[in-house]
BAFI-349551 format. One record per residue: x, y, z of N, C-alpha, C, CB in turn; residue in one letter. Coordinates in steps of 0.02 Angstrom, whole numbers. Last residue first. Glycine has a CB too. Layout:
<pts>
<pt <X Y Z> <X Y Z> <X Y Z> <X Y Z> 'A'>
...
</pts>
This chain:
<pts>
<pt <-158 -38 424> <-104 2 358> <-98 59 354> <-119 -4 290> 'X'>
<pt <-233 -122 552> <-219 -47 508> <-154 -55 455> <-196 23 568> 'X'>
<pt <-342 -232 564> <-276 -234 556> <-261 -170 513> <-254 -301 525> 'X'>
<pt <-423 -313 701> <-430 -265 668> <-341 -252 631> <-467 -208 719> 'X'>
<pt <-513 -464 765> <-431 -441 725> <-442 -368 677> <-401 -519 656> 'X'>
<pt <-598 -514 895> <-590 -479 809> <-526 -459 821> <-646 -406 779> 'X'>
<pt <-684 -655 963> <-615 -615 940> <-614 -575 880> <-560 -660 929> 'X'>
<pt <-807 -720 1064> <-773 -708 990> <-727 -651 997> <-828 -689 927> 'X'>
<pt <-926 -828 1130> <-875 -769 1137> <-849 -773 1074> <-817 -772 1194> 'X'>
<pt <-1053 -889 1255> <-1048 -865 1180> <-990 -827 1201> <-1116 -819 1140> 'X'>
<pt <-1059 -931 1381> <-1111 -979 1323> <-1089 -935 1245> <-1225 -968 1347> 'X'>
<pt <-975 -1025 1508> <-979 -957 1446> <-1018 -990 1375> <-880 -925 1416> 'X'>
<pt <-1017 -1051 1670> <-1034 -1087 1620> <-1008 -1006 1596> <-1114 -1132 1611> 'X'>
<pt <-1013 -1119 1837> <-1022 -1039 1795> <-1001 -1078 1733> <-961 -955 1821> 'X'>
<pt <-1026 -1180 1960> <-1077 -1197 1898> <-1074 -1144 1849> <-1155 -1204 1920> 'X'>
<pt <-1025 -1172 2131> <-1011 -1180 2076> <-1064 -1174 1991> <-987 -1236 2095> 'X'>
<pt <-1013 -1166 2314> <-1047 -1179 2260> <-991 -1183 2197> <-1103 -1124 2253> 'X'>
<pt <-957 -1012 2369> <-977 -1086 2377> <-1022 -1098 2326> <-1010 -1105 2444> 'X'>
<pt <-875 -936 2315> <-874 -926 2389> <-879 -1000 2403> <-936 -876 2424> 'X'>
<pt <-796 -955 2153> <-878 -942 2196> <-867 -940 2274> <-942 -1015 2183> 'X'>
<pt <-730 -920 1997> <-723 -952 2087> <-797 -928 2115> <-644 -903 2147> 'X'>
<pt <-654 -937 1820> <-706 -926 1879> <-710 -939 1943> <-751 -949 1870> 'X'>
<pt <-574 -890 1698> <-562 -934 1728> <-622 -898 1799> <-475 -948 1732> 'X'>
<pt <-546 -908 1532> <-609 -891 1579> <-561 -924 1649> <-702 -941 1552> 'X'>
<pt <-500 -870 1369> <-507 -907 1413> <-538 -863 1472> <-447 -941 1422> 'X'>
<pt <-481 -865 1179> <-518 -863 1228> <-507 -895 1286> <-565 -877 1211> 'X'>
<pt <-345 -862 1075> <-380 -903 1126> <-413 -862 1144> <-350 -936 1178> 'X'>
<pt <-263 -898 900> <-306 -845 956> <-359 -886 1013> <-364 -786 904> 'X'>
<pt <-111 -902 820> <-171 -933 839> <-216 -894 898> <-149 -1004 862> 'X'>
<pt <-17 -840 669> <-69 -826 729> <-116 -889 751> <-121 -764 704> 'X'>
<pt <110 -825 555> <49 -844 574> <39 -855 650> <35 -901 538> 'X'>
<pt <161 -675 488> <168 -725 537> <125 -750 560> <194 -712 581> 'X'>
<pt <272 -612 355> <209 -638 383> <216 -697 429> <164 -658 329> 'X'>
<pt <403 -505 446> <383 -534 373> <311 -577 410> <460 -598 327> 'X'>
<pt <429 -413 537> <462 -398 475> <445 -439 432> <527 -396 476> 'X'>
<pt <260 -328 611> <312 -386 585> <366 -386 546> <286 -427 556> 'X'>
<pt <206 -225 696> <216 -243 649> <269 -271 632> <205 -210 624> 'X'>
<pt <124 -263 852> <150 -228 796> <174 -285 736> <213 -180 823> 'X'>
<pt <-42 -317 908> <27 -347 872> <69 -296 820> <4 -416 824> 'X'>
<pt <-128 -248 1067> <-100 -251 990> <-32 -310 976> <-69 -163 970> 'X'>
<pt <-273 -274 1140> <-216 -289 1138> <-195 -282 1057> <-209 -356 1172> 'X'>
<pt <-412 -172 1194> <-383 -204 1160> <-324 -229 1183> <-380 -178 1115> 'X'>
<pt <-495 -318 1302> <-448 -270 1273> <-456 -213 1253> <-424 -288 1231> 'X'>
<pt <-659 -376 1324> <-563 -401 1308> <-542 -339 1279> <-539 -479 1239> 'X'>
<pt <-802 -360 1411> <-764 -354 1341> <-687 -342 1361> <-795 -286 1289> 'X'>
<pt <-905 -479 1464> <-866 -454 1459> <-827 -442 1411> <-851 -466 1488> 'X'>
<pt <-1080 -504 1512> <-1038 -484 1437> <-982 -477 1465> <-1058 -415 1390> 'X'>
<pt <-1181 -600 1605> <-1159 -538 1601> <-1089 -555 1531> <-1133 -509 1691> 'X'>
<pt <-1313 -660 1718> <-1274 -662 1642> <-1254 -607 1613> <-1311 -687 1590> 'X'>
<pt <-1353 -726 1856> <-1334 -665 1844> <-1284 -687 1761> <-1289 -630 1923> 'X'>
<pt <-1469 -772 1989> <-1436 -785 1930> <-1389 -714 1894> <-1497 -814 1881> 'X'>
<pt <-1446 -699 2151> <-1454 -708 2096> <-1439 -742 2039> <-1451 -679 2091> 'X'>
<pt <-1337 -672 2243> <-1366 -713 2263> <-1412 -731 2198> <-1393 -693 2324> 'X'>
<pt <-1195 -539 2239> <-1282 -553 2255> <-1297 -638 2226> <-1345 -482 2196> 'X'>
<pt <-1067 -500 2223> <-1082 -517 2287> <-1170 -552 2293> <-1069 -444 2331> 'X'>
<pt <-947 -491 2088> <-1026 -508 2110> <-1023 -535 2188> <-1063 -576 2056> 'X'>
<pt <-821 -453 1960> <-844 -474 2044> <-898 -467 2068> <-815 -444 2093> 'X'>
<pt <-741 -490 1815> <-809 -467 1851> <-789 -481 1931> <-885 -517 1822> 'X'>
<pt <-614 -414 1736> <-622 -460 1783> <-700 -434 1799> <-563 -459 1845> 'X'>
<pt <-512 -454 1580> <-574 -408 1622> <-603 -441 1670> <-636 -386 1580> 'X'>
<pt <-361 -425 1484> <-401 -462 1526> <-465 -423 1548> <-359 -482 1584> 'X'>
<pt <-226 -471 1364> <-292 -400 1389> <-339 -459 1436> <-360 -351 1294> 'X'>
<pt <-159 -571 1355> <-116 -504 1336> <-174 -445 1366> <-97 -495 1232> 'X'>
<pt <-117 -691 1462> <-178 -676 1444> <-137 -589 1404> <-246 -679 1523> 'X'>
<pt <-21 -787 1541> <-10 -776 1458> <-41 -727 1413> <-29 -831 1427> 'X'>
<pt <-45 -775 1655> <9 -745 1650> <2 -740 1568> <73 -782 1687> 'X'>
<pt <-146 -873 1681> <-160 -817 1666> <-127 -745 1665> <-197 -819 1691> 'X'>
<pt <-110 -1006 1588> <-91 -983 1625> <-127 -892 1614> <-18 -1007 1621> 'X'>
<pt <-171 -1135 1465> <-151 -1089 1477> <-149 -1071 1552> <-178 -1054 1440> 'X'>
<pt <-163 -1281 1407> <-168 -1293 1502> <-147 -1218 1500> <-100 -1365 1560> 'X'>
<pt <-206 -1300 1291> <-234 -1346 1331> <-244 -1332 1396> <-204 -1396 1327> 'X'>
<pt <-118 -1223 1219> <-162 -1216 1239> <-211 -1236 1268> <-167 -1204 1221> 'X'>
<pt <45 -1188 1259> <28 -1246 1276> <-72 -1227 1296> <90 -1273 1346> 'X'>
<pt <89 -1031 1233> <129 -1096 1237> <114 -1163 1218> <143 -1104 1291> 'X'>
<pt <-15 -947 1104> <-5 -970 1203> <46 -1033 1197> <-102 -1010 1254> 'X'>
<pt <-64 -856 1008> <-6 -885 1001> <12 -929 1084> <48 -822 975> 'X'>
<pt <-141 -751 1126> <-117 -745 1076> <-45 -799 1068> <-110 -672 1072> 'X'>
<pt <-266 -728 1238> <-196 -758 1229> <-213 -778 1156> <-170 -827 1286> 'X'>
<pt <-381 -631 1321> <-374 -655 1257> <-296 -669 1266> <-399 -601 1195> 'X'>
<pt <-477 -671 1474> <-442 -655 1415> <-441 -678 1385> <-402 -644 1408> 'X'>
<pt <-586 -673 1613> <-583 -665 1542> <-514 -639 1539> <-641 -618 1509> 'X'>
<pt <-611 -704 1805> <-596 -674 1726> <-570 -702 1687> <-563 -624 1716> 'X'>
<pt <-755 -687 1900> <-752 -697 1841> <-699 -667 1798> <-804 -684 1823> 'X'>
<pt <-829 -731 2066> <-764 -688 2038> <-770 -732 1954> <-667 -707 2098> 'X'>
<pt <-911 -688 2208> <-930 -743 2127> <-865 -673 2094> <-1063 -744 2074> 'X'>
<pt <-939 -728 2370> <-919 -681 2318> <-899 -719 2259> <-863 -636 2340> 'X'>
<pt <-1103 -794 2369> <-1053 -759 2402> <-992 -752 2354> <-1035 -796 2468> 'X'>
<pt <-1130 -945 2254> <-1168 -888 2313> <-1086 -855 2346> <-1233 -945 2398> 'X'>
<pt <-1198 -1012 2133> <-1138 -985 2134> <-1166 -952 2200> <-1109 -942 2066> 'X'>
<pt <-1307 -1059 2118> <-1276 -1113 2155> <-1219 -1083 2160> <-1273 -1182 2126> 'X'>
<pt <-1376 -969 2032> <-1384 -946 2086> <-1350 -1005 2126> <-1455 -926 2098> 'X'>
<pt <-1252 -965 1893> <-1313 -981 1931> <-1306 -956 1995> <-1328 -1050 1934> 'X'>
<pt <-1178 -834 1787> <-1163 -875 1856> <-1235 -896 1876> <-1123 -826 1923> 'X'>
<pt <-1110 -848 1614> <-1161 -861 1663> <-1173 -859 1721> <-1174 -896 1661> 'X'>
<pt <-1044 -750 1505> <-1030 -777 1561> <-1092 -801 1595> <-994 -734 1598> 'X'>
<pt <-966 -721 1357> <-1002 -713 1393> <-1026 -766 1458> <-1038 -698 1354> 'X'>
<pt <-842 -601 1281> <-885 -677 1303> <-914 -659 1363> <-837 -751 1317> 'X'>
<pt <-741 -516 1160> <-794 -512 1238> <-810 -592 1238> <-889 -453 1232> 'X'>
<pt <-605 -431 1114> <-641 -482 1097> <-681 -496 1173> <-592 -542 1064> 'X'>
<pt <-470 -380 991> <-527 -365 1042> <-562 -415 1048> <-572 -312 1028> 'X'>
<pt <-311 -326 926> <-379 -387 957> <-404 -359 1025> <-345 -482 977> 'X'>
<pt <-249 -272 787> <-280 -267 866> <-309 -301 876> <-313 -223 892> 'X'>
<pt <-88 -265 694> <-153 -298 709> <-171 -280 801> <-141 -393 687> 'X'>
<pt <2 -169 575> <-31 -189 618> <-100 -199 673> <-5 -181 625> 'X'>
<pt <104 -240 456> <22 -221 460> <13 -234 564> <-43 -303 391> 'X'>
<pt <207 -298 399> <212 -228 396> <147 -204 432> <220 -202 319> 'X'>
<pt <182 -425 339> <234 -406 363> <209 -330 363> <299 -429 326> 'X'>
<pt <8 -491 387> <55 -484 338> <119 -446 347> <24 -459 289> 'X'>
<pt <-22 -644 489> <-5 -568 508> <7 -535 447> <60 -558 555> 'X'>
<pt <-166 -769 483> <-77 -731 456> <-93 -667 447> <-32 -759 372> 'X'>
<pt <-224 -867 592> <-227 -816 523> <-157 -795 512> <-277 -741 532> 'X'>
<pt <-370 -964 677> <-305 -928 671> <-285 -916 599> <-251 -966 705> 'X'>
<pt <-484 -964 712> <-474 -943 778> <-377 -928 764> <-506 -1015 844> 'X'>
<pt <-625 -1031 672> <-586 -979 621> <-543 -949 666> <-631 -921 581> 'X'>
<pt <-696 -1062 798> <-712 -1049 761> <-650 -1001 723> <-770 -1035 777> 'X'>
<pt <-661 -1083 985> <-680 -1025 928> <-658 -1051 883> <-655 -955 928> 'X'>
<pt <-704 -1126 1175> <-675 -1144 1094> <-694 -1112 1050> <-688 -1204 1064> 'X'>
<pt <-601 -1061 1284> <-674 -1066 1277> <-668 -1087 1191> <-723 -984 1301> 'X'>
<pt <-522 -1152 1389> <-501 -1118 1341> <-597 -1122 1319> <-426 -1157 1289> 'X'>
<pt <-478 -1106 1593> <-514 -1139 1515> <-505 -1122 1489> <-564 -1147 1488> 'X'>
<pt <-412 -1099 1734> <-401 -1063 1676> <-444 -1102 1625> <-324 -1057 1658> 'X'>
<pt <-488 -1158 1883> <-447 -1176 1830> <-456 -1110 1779> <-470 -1250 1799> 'X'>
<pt <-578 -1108 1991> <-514 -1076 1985> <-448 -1111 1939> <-493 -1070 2058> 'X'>
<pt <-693 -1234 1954> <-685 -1180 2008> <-594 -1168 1986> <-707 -1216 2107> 'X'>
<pt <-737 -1233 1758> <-722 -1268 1816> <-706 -1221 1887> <-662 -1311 1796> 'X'>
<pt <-854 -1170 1673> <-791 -1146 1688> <-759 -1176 1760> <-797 -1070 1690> 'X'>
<pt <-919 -1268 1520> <-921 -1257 1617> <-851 -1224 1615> <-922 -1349 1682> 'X'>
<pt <-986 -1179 1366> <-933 -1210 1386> <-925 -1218 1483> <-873 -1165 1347> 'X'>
<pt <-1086 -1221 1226> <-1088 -1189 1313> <-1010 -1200 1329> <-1149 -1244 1383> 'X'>
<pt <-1048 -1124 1071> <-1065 -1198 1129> <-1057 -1142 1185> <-993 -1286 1136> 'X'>
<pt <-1002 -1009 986> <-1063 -1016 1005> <-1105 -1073 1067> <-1083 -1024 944> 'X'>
<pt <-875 -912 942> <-904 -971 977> <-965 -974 989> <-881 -983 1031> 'X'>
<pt <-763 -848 803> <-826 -858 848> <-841 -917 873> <-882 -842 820> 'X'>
<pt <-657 -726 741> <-668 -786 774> <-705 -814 816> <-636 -796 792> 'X'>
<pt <-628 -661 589> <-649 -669 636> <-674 -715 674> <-669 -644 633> 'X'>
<pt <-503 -503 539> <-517 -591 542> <-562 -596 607> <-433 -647 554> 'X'>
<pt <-501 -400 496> <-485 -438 448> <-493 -501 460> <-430 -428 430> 'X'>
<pt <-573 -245 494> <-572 -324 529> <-555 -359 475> <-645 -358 562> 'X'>
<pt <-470 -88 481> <-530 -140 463> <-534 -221 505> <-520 -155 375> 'X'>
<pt <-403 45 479> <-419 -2 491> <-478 -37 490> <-401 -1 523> 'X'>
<pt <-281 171 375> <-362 130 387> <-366 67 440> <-389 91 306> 'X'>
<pt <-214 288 298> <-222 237 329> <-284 207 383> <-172 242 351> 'X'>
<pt <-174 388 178> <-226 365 191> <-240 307 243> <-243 356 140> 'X'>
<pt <-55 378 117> <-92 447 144> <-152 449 164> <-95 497 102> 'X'>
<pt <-11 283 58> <39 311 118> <-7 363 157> <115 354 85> 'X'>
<pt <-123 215 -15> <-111 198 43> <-71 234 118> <-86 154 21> 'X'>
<pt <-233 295 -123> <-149 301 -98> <-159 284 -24> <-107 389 -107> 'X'>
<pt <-311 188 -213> <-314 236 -132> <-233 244 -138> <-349 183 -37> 'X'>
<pt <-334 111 -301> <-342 157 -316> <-330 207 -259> <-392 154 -345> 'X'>
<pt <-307 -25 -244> <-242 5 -302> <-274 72 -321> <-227 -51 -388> 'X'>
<pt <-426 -47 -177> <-356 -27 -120> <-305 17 -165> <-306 -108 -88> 'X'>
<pt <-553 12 -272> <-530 -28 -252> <-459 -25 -224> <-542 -63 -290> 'X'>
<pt <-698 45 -312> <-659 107 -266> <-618 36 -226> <-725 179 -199> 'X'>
<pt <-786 -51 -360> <-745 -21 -402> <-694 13 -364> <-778 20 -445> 'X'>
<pt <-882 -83 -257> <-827 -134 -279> <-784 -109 -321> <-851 -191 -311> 'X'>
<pt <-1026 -35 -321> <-1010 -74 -292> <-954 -113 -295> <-1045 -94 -292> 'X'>
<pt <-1000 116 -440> <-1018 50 -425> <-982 22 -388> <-1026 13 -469> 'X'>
<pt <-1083 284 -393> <-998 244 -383> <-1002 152 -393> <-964 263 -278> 'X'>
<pt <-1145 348 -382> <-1138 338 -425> <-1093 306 -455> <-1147 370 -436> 'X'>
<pt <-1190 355 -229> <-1230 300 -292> <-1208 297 -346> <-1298 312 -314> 'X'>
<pt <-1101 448 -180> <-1092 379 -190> <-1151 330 -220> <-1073 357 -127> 'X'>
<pt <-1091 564 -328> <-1105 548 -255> <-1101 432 -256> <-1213 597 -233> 'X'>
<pt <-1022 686 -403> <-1002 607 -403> <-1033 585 -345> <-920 587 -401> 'X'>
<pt <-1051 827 -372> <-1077 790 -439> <-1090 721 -436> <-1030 795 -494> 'X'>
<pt <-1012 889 -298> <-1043 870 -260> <-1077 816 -329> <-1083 928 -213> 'X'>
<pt <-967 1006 -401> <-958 997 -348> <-1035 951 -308> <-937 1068 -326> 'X'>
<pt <-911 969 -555> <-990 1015 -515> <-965 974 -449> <-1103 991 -552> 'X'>
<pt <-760 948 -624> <-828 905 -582> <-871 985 -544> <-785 829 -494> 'X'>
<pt <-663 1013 -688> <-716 1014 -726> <-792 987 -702> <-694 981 -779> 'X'>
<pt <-552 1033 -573> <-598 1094 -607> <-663 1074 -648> <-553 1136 -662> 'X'>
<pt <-528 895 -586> <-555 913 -554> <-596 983 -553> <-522 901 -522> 'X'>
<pt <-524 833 -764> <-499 863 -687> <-541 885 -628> <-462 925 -696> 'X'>
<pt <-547 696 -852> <-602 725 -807> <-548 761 -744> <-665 652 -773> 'X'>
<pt <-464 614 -918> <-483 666 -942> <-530 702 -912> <-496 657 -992> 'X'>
<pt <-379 522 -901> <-353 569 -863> <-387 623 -889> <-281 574 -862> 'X'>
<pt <-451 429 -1003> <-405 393 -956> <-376 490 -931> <-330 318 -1008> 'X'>
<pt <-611 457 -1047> <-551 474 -1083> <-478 458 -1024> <-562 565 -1109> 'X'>
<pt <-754 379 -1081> <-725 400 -1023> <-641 406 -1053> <-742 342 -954> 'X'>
<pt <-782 266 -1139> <-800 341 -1176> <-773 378 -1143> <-870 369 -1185> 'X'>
<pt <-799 152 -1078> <-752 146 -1118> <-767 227 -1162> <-758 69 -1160> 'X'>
<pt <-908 188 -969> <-827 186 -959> <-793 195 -1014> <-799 123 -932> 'X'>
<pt <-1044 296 -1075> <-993 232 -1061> <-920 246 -1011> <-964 205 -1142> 'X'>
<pt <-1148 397 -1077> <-1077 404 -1055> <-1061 353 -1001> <-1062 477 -1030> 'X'>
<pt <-1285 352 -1103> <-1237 362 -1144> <-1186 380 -1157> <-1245 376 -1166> 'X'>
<pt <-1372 366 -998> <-1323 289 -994> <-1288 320 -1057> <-1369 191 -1007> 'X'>
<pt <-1475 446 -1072> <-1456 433 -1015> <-1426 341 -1030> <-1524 454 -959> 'X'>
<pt <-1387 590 -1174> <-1443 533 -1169> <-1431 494 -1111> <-1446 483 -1231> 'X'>
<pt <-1400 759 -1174> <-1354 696 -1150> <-1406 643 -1133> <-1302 712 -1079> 'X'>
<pt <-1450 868 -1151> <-1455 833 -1198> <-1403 793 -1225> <-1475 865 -1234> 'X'>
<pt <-1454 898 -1016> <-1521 880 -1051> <-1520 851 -1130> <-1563 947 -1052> 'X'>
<pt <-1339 946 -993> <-1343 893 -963> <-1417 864 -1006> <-1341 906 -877> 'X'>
<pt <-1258 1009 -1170> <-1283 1021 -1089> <-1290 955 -1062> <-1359 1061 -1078> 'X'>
<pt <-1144 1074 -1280> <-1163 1023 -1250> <-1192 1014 -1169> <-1113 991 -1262> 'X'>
<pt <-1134 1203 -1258> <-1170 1196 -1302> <-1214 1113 -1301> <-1124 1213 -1358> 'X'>
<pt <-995 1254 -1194> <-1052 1250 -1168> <-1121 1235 -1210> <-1053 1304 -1137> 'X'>
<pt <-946 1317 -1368> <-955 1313 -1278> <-1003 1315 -1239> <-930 1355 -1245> 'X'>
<pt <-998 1246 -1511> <-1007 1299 -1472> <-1007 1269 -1393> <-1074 1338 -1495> 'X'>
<pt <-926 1141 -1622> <-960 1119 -1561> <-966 1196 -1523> <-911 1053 -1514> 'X'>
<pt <-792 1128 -1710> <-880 1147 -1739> <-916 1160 -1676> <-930 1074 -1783> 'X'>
<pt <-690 1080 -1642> <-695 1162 -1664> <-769 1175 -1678> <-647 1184 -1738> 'X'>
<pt <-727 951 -1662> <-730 996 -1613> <-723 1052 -1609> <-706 987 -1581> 'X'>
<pt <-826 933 -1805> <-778 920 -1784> <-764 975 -1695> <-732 930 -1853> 'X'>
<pt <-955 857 -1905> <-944 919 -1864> <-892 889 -1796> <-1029 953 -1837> 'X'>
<pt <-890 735 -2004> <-920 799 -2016> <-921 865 -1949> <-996 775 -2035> 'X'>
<pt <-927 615 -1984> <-840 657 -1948> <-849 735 -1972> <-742 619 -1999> 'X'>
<pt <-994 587 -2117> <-975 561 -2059> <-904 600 -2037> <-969 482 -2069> 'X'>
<pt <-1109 716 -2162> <-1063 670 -2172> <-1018 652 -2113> <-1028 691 -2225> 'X'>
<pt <-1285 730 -2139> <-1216 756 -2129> <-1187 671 -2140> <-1198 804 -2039> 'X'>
<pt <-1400 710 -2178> <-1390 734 -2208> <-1319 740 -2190> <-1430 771 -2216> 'X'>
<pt <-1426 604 -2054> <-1435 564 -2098> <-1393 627 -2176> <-1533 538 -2093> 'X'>
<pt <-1490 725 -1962> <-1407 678 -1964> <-1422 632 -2019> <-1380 624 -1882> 'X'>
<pt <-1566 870 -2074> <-1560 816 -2024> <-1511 746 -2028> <-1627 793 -2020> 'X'>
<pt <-1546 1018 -2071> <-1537 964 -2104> <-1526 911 -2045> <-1480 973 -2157> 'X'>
<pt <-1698 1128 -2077> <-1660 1078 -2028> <-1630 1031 -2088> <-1715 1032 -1965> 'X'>
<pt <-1706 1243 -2188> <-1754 1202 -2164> <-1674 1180 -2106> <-1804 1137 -2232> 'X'>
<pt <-1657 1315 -2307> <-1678 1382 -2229> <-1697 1306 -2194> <-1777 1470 -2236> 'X'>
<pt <-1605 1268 -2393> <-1546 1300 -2348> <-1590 1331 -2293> <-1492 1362 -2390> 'X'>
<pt <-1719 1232 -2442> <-1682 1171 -2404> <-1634 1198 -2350> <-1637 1124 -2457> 'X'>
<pt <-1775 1337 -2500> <-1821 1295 -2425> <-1776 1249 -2388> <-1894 1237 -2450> 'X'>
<pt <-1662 1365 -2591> <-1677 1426 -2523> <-1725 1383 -2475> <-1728 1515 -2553> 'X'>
<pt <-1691 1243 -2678> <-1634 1250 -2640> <-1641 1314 -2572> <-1575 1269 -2698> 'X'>
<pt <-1805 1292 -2713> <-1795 1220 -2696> <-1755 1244 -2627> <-1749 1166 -2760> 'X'>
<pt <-1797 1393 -2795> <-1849 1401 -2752> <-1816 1339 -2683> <-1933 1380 -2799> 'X'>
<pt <-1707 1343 -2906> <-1700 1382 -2858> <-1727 1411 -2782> <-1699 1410 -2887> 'X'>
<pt <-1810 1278 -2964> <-1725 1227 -2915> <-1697 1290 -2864> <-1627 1198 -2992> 'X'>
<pt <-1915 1338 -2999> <-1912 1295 -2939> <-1874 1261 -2913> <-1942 1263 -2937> 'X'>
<pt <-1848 1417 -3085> <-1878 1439 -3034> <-1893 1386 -2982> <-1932 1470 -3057> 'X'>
<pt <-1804 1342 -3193> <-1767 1373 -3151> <-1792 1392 -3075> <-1749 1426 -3185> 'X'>
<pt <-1928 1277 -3239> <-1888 1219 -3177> <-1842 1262 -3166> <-1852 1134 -3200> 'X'>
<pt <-1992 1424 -3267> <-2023 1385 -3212> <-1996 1320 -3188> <-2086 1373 -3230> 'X'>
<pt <-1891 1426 -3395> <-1888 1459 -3345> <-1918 1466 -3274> <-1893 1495 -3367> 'X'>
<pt <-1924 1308 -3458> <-1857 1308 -3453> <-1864 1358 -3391> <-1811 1329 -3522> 'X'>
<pt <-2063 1336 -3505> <-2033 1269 -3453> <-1986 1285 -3416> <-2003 1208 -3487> 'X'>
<pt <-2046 1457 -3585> <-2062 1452 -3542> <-2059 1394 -3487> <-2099 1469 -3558> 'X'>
<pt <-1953 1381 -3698> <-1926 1430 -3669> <-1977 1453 -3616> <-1906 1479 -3717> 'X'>
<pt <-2048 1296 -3762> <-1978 1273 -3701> <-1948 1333 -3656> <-1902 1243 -3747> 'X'>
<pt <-2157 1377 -3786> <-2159 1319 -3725> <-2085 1304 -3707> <-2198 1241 -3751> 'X'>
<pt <-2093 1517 -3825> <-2095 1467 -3843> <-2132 1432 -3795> <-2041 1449 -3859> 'X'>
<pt <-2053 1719 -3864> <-2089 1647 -3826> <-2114 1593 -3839> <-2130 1651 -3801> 'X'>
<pt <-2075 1792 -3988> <-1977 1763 -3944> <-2005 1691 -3909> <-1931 1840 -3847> 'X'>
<pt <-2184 1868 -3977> <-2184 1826 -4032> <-2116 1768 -4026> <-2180 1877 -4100> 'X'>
<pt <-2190 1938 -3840> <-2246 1879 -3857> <-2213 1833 -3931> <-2339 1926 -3879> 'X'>
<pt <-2085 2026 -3878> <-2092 1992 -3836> <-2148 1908 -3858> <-2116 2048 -3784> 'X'>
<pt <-2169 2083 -3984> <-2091 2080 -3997> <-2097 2014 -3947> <-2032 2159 -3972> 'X'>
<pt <-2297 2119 -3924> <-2290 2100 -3957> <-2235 2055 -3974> <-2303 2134 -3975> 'X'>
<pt <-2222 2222 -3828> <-2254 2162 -3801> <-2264 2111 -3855> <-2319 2179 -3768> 'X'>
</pts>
């Protein structure tokens, strides 16, 4: 001990308490968290990443961008069923170039044509009831249906048998003075009572196949009315829809 005691210095004790504490150092650092600021960039690589390791909880929210989104990288094996619901879908994105059309066909309204004036339905003339946005183009290949109601008045000056009909003419020769030979869908009322009486009729359908190239359209409403005796039948509202499948 002596021997010992006499070898010993201050440096030579220093020297061996900053060993001890770089060493000490280093075992708190390797046991502690290194935190991102300690890693180098590109540092943990996909091989690094344990399966399934990445969860839903620790995924920040909004932090899977479109532009993060990998162009064919989500299969279908990989969606949770029932995952994508339509809220999650933005408004307007699920657009025609994304539908396969051949395998998927649809119809929709593509055009529409409304009235709202009174219009008199003279005794056993044909009328045109007037509409609003009333003509359009076919596109070549698409085909179009028309449907379409109005509406009818009879006063009680209408008496004994009260006859009412409606169609729709498409494209009509001469629309000023249609014929009810022209009408493509029709609906007839007949009334025996004595009453006022306001009633709906609905048109068709009637179709337009499909074209070999685009064709433009004009669309009528007409009425034509009779009374026993009397008069005064009036259409106070009608409209046309154009439904057009692909």
């Amino acid at each position: 001990m002596k021997r010992v005691g006499r070898n010993l210095s201050y440096a030579n004790v220093m020297s061996s308490i900053a060993v001890f504490l770089v060493l000490g150092g280093a075992t708190a650092f390797a046991a502690g968290k290194i935190g991102p600021h300690r890693l180098k960039a590109n540092a943990v690589t996909t091989p690094k990443i344990k399966a399934n390791a990445v969860t839903t909880r620790k995924i920040k929210k909004n932090a899977v961008t479109t532009a993060k989104i990998k162009d064919k990288a989500i299969r279908n094996e990989k969606l949770d069923d029932n995952a994508v619901t339509a809220a999650k879908i933005a408004n307007g994105s699920v657009t025609g170039a994304k539908i396969d059309a051949a395998t998927t066909p649809f119809g929709r309204i593509v055009q529409e044509a409304r009235g709202s004036s009174t219009k008199g339905l003279p005794e056993a003339m044909v009328t045109v009831y007037p509409l609003q946005a009333n003509a359009y183009t076919q596109p070549a290949g698409r085909d179009d249906t028309y449907i379409g109601q109005i509406e009818v008045v009879i006063p009680d000056s209408c008496t004994g048998a009260r006859k009412v009909t409606a169609g729709l003419l498409v494209d009509s020769v001469d629309p000023a003075a249609p014929t009810e030979g022209e009408f493509i869908a029709s609906r007839t009322l007949v009334d025996t009572g004595t009453e006022p009486l306001t009633a709906r009729l609905s048109i068709g359908p009637a179709a337009s196949f499909q074209p070999a190239k685009a064709t433009a359209h004009s669309l009528y409403l007409a009425a034509v009315a009779s009374c026993e005796t009397g008069g005064g039948v009036t259409a106070t509202s009608g409209g046309i829809d154009v439904i057009g499948t692909e």
